[in-house]
MIDO-929750 format. One line per field, with one value per atom (N, C-alpha, C): z, y, x; residue in one letter; residue number from 1; atom name. Coordinates in pm, whole numbers, m for minus. Each point is the difference from the previous one (the first is absolute). Example, Ala and Ser with C-alpha at 12.3 -4.5 7.8 and 13.67 -1.06 7.14 Angstrom:
// MIDO-929750
c3: (780 0 0 m72 6 73)
c2: (m569 119 120 105 119 109)
c1: (1319 m89 90 m35 82 m77)
res: (a a a s s s)
n: (1 1 1 2 2 2)
atom: (N CA C N CA C)
// end
This chain:
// MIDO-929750
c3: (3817 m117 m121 m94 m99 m117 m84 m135 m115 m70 m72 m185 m48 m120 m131 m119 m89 m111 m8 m113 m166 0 m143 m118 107 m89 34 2 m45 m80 m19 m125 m140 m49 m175 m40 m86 m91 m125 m17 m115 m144 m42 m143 m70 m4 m76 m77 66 23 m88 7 m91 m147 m51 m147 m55 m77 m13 m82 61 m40 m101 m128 m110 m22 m1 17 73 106 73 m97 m17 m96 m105 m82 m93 10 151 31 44 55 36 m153 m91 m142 m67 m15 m34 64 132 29 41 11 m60 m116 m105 m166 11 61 m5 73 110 68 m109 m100 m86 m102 m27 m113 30 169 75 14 36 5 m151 m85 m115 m98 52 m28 95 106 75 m63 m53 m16 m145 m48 m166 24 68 47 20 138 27 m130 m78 m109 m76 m70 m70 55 157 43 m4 m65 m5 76 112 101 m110 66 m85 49 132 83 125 98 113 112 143 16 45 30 m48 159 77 145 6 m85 32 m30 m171 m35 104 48 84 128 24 137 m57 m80 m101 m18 m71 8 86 149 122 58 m7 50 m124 m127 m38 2 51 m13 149 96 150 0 m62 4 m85 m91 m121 42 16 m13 145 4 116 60 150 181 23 m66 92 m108 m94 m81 75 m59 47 m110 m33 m188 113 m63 86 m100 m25 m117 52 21 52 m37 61 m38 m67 19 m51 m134 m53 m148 m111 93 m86 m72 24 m119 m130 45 m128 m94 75 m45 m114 40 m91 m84 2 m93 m101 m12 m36 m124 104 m79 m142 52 m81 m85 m17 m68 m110 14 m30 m148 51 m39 m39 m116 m53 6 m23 80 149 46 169 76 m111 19 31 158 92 43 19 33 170 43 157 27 100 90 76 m33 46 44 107 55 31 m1 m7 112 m77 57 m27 84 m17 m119 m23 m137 m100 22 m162 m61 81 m43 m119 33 m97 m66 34 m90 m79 86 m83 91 m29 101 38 45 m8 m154 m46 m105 m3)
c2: (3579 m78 93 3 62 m95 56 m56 12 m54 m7 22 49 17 26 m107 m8 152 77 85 m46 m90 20 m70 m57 m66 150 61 133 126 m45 68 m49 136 m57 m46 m118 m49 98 m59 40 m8 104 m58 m11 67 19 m118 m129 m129 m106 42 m25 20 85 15 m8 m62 m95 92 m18 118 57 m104 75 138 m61 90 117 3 159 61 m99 80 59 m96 58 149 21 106 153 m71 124 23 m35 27 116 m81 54 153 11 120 79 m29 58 m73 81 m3 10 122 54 m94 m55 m105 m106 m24 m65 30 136 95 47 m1 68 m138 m79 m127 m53 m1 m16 115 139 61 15 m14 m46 m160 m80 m102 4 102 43 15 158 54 m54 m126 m105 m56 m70 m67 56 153 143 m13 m60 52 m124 m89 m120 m143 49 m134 m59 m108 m98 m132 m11 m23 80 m25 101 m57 30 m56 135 m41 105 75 m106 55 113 42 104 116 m30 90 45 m98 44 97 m31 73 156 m1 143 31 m25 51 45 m97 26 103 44 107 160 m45 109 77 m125 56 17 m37 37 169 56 143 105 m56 80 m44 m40 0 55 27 104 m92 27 m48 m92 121 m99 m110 m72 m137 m70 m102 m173 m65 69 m111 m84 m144 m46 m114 m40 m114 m123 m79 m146 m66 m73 m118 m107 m50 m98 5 136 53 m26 13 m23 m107 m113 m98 m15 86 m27 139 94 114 m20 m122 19 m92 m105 m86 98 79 136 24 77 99 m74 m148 m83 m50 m43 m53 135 135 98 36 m7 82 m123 m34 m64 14 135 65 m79 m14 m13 m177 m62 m141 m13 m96 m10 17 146 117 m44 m37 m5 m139 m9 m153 6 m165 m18 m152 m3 m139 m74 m117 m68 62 34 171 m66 34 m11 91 60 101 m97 m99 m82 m46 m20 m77 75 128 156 17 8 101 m89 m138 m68 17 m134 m56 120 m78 56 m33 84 m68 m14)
c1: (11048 34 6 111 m12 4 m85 m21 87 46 110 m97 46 m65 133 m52 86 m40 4 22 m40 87 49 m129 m84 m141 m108 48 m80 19 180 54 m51 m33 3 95 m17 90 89 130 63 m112 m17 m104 87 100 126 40 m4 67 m114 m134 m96 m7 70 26 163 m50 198 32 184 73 29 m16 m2 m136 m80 m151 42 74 28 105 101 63 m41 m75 m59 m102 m46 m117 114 141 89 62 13 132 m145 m103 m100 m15 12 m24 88 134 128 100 m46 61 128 83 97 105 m65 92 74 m46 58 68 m53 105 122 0 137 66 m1 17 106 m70 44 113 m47 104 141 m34 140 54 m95 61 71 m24 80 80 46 120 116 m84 166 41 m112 46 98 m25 81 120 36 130 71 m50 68 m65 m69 m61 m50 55 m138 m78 23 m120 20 m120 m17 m147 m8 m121 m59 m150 m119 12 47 m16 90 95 87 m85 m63 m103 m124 m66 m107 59 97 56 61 76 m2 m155 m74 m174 m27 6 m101 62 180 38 m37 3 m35 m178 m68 m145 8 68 m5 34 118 35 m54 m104 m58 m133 m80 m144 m64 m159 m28 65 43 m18 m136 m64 m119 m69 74 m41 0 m84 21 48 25 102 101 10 88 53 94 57 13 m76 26 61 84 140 m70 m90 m73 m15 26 m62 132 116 119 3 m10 32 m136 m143 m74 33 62 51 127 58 153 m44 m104 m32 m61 m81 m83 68 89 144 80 3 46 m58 m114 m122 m41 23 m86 108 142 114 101 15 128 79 70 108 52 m85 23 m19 m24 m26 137 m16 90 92 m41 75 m23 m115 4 35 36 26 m111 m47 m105 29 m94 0 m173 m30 m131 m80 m121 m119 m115 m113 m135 m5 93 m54 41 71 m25 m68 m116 m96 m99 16 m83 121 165 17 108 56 100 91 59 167 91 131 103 88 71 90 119)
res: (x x x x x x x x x x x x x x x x x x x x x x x x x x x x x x x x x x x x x x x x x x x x x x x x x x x x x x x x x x x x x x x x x x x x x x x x x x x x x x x x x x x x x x x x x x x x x x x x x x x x x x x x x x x x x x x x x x x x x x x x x x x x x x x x x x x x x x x x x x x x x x x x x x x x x x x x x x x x x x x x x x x x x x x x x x x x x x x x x x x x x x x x x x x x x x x x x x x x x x x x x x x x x x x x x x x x x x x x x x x x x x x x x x x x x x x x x x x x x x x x x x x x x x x x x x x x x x x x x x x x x x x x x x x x x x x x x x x x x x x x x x x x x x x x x x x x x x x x x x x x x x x x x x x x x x x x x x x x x x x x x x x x x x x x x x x x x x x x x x x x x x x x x x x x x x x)
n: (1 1 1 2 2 2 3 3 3 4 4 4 5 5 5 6 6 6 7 7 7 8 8 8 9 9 9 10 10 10 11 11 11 12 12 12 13 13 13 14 14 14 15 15 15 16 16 16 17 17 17 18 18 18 19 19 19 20 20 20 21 21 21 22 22 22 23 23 23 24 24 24 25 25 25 26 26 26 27 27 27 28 28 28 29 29 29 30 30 30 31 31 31 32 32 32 33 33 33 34 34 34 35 35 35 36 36 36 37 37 37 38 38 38 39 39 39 40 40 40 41 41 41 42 42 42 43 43 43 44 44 44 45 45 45 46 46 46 47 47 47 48 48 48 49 49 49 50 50 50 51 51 51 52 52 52 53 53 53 54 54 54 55 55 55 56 56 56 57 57 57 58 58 58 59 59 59 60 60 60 61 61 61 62 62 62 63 63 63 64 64 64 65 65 65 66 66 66 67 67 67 68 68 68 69 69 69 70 70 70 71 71 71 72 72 72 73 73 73 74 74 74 75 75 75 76 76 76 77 77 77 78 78 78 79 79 79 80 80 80 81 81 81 82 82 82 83 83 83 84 84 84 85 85 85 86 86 86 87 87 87 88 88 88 89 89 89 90 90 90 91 91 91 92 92 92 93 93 93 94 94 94 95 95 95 96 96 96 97 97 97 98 98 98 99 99 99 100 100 100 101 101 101 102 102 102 103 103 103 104 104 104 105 105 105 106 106 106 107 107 107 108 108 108 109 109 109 110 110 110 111 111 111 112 112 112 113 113 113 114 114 114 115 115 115 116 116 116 117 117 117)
atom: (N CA C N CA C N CA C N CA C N CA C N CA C N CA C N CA C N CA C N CA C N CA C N CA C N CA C N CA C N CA C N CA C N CA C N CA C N CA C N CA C N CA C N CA C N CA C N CA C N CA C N CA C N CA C N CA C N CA C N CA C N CA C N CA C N CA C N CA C N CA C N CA C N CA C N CA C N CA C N CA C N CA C N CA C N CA C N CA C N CA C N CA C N CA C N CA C N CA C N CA C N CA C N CA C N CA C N CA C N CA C N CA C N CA C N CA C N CA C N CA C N CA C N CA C N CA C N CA C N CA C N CA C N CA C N CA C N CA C N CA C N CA C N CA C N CA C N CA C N CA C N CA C N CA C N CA C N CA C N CA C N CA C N CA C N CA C N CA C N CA C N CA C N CA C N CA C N CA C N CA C N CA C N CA C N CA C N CA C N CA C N CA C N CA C N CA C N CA C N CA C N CA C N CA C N CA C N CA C N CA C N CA C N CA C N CA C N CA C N CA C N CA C N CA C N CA C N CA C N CA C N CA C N CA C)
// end
């Protein structure tokens, strides 16, 4: 007779999933500054060339490839998708210039950072 045994009630839990997402966001912007300064100066630029709206996901994917080919190999910096919409509310909220500049659609980040407009 063999015994069958479930696994997964002896895995640790996600803690991750325990502190709501704004709070992580707020603990990752906090401990990368620059993620938001690069962010925002790419989001000038387009403006300079005429754009005048744009969404953030293009930006984050430009970021994650430029900190993928420039920073050590061996980081764990990693840019979570999740971060994009309290990120462009941020950008927008921070910078007059840039008020709704991103397309945005209804986010657990509205509730911290404000709607779509």
């Amino acid at each position: 007779m063999q015994l069958e045994l479930d696994l997964k009630h002896f895995l640790a839990p996600d803690c991750s999933q325990l502190v709501p997402a704004y709070d992580r966001w707020q603990a990752f912007n906090y401990a990368n500054p620059t993620v938001i300064v690069e962010l925002t100066d790419m989001a000038r630029r387009l403006k300079a060339r005429g754009v005048e709206h744009y969404g953030i996901g293009a930006l984050w994917e430009v970021l994650r490839y430029q900190r993928l080919v420039t920073d050590d190999p061996t980081s764990n910096f990693k840019l979570n998708d999740h971060y994009r919409a309290y990120y462009a509310r941020e950008i927008m909220a921070r910078n007059p210039d840039l008020e709704g500049f991103f397309s945005t659609r209804r986010s657990a980040a509205d509730e911290h950072l404000g709607g779509p407009k």
